[in-house]
PAFI-872783 format. One record per residue: residue in one letter; y, x, z of N, C-alpha, C in turn. Coordinates in steps of 0.02 Angstrom, whole numbers, padded with zeros to 5 digits, always signed. Atoms other than C-alpha are relative to their C-alpha. Layout:
! residues N
AYXZYXZYXZ;...
***
This chain:
! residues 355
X-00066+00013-00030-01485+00206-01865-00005+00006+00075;X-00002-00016-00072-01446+00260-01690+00051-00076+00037;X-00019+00047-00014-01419+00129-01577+00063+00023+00052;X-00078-00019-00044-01242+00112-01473-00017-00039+00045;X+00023+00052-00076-01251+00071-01295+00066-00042+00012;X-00066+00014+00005-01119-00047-01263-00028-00045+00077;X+00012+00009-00059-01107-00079-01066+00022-00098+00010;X-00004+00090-00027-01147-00271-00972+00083-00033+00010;X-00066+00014-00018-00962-00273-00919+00060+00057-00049;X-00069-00049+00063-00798-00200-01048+00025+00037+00056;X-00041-00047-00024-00710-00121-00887-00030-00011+00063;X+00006+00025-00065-00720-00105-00699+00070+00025+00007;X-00063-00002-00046-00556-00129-00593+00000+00030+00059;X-00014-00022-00071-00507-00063-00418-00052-00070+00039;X+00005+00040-00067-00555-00229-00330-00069-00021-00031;X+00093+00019+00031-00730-00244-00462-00026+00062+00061;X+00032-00040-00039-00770-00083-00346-00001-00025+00060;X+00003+00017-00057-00712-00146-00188-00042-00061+00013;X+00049+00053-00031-00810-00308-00192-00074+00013-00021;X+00062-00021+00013-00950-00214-00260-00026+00039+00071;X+00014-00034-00086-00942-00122-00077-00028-00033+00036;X+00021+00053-00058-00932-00261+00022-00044-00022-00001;X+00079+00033+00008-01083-00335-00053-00052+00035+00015;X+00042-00030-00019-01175-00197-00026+00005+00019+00067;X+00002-00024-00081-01118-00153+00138-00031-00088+00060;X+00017+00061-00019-01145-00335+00185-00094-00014+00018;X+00056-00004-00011-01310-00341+00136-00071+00039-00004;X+00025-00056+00028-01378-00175+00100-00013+00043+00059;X+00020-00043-00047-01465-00095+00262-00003+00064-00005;X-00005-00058+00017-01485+00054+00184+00045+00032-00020;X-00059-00024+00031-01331+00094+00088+00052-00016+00068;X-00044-00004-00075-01240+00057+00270-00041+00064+00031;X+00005-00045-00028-01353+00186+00337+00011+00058-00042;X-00025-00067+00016-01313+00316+00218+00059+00000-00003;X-00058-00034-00010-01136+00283+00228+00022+00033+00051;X-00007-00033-00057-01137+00302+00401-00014+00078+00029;X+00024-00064+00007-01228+00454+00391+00048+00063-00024;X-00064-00034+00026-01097+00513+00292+00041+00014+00032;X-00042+00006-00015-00966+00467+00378-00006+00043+00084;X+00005-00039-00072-01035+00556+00550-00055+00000+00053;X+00013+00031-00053-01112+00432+00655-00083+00004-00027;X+00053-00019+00018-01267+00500+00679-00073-00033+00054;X+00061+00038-00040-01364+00364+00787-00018-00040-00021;X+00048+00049+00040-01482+00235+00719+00056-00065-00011;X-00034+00060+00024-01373+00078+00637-00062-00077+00039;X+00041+00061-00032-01432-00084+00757+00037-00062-00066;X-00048+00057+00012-01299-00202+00678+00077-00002-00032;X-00084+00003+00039-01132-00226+00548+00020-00045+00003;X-00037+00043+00024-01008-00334+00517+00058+00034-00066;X-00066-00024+00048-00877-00305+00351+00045-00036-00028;X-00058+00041+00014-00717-00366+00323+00047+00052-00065;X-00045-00007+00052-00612-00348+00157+00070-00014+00002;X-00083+00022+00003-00414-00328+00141+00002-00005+00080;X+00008+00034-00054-00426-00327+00321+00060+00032+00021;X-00076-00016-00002-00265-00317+00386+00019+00041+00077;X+00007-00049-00058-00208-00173+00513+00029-00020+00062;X-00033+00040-00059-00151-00189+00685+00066+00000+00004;X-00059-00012+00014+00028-00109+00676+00017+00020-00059;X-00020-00023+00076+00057-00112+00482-00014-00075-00029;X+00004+00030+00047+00095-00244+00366-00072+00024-00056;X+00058-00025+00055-00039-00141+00252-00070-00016+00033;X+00065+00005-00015-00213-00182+00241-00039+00054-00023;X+00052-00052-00013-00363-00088+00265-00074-00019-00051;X+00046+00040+00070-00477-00104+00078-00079-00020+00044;X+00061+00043-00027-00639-00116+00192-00011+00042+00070;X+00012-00025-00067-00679-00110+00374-00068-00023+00020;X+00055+00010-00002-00845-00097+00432-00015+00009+00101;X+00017+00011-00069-00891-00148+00631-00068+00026+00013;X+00055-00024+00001-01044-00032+00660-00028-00014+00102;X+00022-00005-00063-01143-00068+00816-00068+00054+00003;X+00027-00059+00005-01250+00088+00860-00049+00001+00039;X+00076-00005-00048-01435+00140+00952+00036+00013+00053;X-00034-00017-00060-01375+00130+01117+00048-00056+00027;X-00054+00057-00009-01251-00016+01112+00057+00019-00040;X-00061-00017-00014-01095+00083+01080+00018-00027-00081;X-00034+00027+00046-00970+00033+00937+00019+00054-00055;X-00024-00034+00054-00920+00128+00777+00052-00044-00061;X-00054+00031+00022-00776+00090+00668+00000+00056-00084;X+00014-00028+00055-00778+00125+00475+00064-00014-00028;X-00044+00030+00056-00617+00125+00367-00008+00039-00066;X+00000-00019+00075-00634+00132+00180+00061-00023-00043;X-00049+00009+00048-00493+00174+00070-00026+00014-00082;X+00044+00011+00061-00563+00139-00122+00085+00022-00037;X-00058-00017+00054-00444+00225-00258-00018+00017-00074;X+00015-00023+00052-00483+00228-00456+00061+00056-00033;X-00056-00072+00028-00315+00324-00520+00058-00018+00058;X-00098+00042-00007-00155+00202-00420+00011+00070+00076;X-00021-00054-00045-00069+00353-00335+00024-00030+00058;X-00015+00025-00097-00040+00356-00118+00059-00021-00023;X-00051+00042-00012+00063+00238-00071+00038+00049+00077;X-00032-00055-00049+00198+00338+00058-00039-00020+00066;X+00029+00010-00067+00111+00372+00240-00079-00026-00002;X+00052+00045-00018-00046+00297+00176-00074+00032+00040;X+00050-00032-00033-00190+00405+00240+00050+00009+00078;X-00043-00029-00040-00048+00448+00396-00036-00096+00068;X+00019+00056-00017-00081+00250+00443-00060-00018-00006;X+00074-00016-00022-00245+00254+00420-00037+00022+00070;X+00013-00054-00086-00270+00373+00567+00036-00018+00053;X-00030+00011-00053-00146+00297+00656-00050-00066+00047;X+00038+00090-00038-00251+00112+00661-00059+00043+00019;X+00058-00025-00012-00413+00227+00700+00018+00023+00095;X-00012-00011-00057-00308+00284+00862-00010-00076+00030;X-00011+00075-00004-00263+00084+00891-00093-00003+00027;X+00060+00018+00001-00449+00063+00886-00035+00044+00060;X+00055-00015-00029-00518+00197+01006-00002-00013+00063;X+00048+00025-00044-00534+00081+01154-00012-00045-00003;X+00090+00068+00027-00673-00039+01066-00043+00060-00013;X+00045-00036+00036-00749+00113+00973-00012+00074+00010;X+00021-00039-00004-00839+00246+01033+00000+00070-00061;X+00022-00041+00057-00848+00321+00851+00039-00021-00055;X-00056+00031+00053-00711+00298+00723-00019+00079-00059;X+00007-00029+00051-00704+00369+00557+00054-00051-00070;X-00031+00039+00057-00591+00351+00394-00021+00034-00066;X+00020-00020+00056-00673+00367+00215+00033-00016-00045;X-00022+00041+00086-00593+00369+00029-00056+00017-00033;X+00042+00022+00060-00698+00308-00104+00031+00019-00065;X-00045-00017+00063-00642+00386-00274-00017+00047-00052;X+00034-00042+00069-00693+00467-00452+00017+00075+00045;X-00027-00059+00002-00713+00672-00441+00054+00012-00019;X-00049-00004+00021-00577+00686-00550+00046-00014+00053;X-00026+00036-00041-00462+00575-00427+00019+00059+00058;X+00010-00039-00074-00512+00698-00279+00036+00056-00023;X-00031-00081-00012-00458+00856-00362+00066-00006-00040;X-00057+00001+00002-00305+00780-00427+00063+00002+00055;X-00050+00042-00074-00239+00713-00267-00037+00044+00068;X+00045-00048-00045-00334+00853-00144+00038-00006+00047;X-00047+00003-00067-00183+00842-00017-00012-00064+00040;X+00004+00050-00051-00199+00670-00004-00087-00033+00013;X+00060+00022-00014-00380+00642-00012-00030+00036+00064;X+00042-00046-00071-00420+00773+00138+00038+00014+00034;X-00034+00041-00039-00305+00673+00247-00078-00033+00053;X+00051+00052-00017-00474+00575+00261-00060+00035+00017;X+00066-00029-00016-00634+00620+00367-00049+00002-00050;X+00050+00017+00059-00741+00590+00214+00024-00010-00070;X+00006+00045+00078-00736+00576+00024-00054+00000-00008;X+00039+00036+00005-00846+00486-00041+00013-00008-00089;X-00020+00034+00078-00856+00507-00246-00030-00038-00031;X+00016+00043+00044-00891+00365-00376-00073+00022-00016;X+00062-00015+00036-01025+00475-00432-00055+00023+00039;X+00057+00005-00042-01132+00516-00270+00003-00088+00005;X+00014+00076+00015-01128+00301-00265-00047-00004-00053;X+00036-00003+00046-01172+00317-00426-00056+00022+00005;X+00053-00035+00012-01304+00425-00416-00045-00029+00057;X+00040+00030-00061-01372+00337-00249-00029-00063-00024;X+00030+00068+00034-01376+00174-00357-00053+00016-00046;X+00067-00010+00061-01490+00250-00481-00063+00036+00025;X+00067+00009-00039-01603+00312-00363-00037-00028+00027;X-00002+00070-00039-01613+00162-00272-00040-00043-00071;X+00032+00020+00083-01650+00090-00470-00088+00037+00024;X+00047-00020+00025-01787+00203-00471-00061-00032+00060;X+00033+00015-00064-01865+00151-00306-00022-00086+00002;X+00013+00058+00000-01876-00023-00332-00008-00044-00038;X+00020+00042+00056-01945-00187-00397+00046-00021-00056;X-00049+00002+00041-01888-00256-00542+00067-00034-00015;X-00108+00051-00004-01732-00386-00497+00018+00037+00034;X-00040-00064-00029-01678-00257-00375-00011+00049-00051;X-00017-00078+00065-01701-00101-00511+00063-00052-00031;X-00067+00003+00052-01581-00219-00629+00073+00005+00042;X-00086+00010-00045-01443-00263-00499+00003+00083+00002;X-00036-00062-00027-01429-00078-00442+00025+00042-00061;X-00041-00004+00077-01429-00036-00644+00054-00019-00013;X-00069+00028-00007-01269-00130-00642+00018+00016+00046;X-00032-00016-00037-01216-00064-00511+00030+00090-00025;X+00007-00072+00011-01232+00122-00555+00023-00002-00081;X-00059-00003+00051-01135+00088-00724+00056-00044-00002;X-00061+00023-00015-01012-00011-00659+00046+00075+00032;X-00023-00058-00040-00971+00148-00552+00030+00061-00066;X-00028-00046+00081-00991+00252-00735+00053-00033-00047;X-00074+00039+00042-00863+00132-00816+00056+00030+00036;X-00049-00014-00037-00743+00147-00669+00014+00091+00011;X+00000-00068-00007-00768+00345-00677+00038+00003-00046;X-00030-00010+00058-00717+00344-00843+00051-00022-00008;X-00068+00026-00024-00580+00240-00816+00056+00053+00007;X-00042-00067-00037-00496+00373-00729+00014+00057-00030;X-00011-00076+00052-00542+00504-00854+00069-00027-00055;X-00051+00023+00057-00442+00413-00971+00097-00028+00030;X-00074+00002-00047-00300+00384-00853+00014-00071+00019;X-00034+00082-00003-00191+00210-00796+00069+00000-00043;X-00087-00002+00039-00041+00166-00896+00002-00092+00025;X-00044+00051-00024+00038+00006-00819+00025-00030-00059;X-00006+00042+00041+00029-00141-00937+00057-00050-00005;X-00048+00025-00007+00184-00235-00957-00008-00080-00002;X-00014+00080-00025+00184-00435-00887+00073-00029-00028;X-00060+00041+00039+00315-00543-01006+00032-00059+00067;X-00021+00064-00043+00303-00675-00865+00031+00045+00066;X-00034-00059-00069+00369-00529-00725+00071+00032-00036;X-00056-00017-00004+00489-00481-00850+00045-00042+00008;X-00034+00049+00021+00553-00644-00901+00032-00010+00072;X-00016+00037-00072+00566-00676-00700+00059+00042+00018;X-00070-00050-00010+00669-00517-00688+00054-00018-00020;X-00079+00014+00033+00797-00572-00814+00034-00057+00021;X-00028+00081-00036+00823-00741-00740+00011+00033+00067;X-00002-00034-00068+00827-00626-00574+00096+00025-00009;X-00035-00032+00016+00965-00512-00636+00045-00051-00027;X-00066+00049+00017+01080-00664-00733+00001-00048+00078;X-00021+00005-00056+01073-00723-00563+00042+00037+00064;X-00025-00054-00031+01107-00576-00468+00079-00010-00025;X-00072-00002+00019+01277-00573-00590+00039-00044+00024;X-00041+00084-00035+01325-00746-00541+00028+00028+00065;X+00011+00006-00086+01313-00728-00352+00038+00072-00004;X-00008-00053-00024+01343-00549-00327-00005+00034-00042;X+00007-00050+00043+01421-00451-00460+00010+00062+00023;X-00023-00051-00036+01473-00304-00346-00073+00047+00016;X+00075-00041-00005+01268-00271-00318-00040+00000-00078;X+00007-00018+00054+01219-00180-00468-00089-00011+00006;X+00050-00007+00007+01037-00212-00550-00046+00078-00010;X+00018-00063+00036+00923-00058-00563-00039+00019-00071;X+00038-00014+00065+00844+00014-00713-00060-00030-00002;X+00052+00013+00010+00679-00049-00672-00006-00096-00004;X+00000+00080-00006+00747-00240-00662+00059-00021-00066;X-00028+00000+00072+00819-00208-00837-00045-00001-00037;X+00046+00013+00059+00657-00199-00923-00004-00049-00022;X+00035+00066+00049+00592-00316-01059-00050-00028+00051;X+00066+00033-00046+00427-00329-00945-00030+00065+00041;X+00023-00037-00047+00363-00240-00797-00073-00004+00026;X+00069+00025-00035+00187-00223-00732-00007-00045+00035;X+00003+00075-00018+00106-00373-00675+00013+00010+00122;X+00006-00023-00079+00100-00265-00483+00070+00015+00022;X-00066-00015-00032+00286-00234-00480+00043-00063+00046;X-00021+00060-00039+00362-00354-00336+00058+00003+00032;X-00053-00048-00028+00518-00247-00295+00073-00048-00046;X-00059-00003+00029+00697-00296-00348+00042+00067+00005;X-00025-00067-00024+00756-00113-00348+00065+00003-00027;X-00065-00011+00020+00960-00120-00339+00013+00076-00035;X-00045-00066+00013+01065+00027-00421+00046+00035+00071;X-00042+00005-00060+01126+00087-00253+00048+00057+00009;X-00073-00068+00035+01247+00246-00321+00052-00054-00020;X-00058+00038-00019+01331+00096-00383+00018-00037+00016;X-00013+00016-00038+01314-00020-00281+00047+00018+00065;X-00044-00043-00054+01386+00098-00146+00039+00040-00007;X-00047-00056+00019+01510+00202-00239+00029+00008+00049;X-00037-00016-00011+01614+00184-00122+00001+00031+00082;X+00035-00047-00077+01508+00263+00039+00001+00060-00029;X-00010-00070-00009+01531+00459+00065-00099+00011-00025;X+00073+00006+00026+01344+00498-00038-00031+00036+00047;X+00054-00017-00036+01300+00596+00127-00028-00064+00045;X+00021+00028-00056+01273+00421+00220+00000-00058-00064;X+00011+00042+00032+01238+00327+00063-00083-00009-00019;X+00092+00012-00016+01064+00237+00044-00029+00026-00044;X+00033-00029+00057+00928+00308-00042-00039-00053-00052;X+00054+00048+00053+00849+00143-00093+00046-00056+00040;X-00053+00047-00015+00944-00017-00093-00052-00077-00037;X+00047+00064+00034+00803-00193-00132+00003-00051+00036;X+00010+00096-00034+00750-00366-00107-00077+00024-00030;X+00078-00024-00002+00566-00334-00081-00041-00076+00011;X+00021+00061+00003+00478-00508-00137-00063-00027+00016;X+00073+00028-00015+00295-00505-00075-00043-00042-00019;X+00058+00045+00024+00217-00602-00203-00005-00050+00025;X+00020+00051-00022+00248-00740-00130-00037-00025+00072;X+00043+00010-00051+00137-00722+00033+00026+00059+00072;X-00029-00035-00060+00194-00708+00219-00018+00059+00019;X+00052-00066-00018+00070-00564+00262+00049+00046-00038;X-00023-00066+00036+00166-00457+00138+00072+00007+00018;X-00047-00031-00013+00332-00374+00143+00054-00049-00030;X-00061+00036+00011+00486-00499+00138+00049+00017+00019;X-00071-00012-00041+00658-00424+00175+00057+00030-00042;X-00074-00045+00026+00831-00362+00099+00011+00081+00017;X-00015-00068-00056+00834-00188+00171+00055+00079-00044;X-00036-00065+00024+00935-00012+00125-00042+00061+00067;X+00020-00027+00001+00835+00142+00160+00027+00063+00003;X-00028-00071-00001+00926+00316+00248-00044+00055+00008;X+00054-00043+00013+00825+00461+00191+00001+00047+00045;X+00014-00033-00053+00753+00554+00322+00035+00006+00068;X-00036+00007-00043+00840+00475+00462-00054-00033+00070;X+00026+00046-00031+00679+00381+00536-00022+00050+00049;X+00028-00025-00051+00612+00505+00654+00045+00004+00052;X-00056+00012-00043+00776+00475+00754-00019-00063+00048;X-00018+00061+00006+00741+00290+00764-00044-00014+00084;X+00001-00009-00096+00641+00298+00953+00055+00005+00040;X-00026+00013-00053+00790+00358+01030+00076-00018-00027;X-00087+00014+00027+00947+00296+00925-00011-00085+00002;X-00003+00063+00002+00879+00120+00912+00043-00060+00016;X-00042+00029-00053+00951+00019+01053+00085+00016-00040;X-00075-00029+00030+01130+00120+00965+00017-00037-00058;X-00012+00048+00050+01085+00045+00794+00006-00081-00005;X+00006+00074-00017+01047-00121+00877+00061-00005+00019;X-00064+00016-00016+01215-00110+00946+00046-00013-00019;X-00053-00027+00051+01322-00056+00825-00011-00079-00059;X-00002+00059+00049+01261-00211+00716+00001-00067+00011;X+00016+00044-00032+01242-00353+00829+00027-00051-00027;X-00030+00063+00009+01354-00448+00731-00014-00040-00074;X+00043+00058+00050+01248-00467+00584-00067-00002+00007;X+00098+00001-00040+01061-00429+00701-00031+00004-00058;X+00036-00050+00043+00994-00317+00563-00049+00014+00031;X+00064-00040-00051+00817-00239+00623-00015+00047-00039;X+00034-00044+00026+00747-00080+00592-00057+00033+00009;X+00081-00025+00022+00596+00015+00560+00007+00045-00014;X+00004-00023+00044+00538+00153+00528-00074+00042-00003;X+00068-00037-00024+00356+00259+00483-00001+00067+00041;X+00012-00053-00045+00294+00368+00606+00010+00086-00024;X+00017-00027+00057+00336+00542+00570-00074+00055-00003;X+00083-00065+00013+00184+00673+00510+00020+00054-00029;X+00010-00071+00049+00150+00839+00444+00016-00017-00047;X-00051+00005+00071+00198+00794+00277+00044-00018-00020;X-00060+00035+00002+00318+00693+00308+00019-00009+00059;X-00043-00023-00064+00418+00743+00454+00051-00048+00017;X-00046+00043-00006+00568+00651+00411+00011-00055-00038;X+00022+00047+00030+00520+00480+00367+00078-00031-00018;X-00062+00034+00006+00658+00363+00307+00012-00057+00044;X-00017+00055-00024+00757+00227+00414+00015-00067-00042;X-00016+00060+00012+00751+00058+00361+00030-00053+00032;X-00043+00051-00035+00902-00063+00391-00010-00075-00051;X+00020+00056+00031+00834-00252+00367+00033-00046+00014;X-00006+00072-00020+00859-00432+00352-00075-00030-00018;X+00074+00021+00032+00680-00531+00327+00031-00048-00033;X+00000+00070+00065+00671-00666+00179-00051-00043+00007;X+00049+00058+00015+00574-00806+00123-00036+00046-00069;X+00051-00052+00049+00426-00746+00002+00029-00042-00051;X-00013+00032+00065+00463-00764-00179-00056+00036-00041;X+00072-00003+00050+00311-00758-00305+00036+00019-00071;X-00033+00012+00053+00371-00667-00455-00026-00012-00054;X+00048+00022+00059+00223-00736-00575+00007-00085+00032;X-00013+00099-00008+00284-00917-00525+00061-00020-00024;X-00029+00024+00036+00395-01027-00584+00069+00016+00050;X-00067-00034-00020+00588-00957-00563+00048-00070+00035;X-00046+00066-00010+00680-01133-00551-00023-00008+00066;X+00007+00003-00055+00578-01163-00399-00008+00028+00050;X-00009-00043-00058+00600-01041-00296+00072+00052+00010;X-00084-00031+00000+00800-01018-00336+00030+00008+00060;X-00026-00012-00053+00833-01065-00176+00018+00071+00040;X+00030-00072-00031+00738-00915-00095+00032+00038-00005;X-00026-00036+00041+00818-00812-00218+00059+00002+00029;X-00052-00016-00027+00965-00848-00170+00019+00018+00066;X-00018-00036-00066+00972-00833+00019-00029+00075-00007;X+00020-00063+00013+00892-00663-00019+00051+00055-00030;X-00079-00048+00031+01057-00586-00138+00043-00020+00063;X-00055+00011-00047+01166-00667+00002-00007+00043+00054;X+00014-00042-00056+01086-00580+00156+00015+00059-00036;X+00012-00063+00030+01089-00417+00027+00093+00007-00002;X-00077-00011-00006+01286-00456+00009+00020+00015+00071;X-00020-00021-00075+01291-00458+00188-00011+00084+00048;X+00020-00069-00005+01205-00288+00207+00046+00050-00029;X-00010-00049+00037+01289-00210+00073+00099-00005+00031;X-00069+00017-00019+01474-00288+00151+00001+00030+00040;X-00011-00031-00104+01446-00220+00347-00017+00085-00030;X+00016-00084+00015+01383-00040+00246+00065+00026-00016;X-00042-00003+00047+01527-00034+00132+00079-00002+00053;X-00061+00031-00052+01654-00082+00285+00006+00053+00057;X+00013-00028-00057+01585+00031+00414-00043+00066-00018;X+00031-00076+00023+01558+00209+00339+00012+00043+00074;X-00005-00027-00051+01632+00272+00510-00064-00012+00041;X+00058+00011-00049+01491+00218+00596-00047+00022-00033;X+00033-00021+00062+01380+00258+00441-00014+00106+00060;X-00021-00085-00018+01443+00455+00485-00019+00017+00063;X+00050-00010-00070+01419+00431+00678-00057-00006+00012;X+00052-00021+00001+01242+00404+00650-00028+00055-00020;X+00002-00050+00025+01224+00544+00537-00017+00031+00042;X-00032-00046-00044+01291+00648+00667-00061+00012+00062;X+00044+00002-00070+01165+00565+00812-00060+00030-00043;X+00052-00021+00061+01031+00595+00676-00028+00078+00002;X+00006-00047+00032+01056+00766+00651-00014+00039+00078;X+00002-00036-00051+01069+00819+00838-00077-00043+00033;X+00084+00035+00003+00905+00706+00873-00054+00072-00026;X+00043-00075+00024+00833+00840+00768-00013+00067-00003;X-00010-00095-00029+00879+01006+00842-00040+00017+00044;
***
């Protein structure tokens, strides 16, 4: 009878890889000098520091691992690692990347941004993976851990054994794809979301995705219907995305009511001050991402900020929240709905912005 290998751990996750980094970058002299190596910086490693989730300078988004390289010579080096098993770019995300690497170059002599991610992964996503000075696949790791195995005693050989099929789990992973598991307690929160929504504000329509039975446990979005929500805006100055964006609960993350004009943000430098004007009387703020080569014409975001609401927590207590959150959204969706003329005169500034 042939024996079946059946691996130490049933799966690896996104964040089983990422704290499998940190640990090694933490305390792994060597596996810091071959990343570095990798990554460019081609002078002797004196000294690291590595920080996880580390949060960027101008971006709500964090940065999966940053590595503080001090170099032969004194000088500073700067490592960002973006780790991806299948969860497709998030909009701008390599774009912001490079932007915090600018942010950074007066501490660091030597900046660099790496993704971490199955072969597969790389030649699915090739546009957005060589965005990034470096990939870095699952399976050179892999294969570095099992050399590393071979090289050493025997409690170091086992750890790096586990290491180097944690990496072959998480490969495989990927071969087999992600399908987004459905959370009862995210839907259940939705539907108590939505018979609320009706109460308060039947005029702001729910969207399809806050109609499910149950939604992935990562979905944190209230995504309105905003065709009909806004029937009654001209659809060239009607929003493209219309939410209550709940952040899990935690300040760091994204709390606000906002409506979203598609490809209006590369305006937003010199119309600002105009939009600040034009609204003063309900002091909306806007935003918007920088634009890039691939995305030229980013979208404008018109906000209110919220209080965080946790949607894997308990609904009754955090009704309040909830509610000032649809109210500010009535208030957004009232001054839109009221003031299409002005709607149109941006357009207008918008479009000559861009000539």
């Amino acid at each position: 009878m042939t024996d079946v290998y059946i691996p130490t751990l049933t799966h690896a996750t996104e964040r089983d890889i990422d704290l499998l980094l940190v640990e090694e970058l933490y305390a792994n002299w060597d596996f810091v000098v071959w990343l570095a190596v990798r990554a460019g910086f081609d002078q002797k490693v004196v000294s690291w520091d590595v920080k996880h989730s580390k949060r960027r300078t101008r971006s709500r988004r964090e940065i999966d691992i940053f590595v503080d390289i001090t170099l032969k010579g004194g000088h500073r080096a700067a490592l960002l690692i973006e780790n991806k098993i299948n969860a497709s770019e998030q909009p701008d995300q390599a774009e912001s990347y490079r932007e915090e690497l600018d942010v950074l170059a007066a501490d660091y002599r030597s900046r660099s941004m790496v993704i971490v991610c199955p072969v597969g992964y790389h030649q699915q996503q090739v546009v957005f993976t060589s965005k990034f000075d470096l990939v870095l696949t699952y399976e050179e790791i892999r294969d570095w851990f099992a050399e590393a195995e071979s090289e050493a005693g025997n409690e170091a050989a086992l750890r790096f054994r586990l290491r180097a099929e944690l990496f072959d789990q998480a490969i495989n992973k990927h071969r087999r794809g992600y399908t987004a598991i459905p959370d009862k307690v995210v839907g259940d929160f939705n539907a108590q979301y939505v018979r609320l929504l009706a109460e308060l504000a039947p005029e702001i329509f729910p969207g399809n995705s806050m109609l499910k039975p149950a939604n992935p446990r990562e979905s944190t979005s209230m995504i309105y219907d905003q065709d009909k929500s806004f029937a009654s805006l001209p659809k060239d100055v009607r929003p493209r995305r219309f939410a209550h964006e709940l952040g899990r609960g935690l300040e760091r993350r994204a709390n606000y009511v906002a409506v979203t004009f598609a490809g209006w943000g590369h305006a937003l430098p010199q119309l600002k001050e105009r939009f600040k004007r034009d609204t003063a009387q309900i002091g909306a703020e806007f935003f918007a991402k920088p634009p890039t080569k691939t995305r030229p014409n980013p979208g404008l975001v018109m906000m209110f900020p919220t209080e965080p609401v946790d949607n894997q927590a308990d609904f009754s207590d955090q009704r309040d929240q909830m509610i000032d959150g649809i109210r500010e959204a009535q208030v957004l969706r009232k001054w839109l709905c009221a003031n299409s003329n002005i709607l149109l005169s941006w357009k207008n500034l918008v479009e000559k912005v861009g000539r």
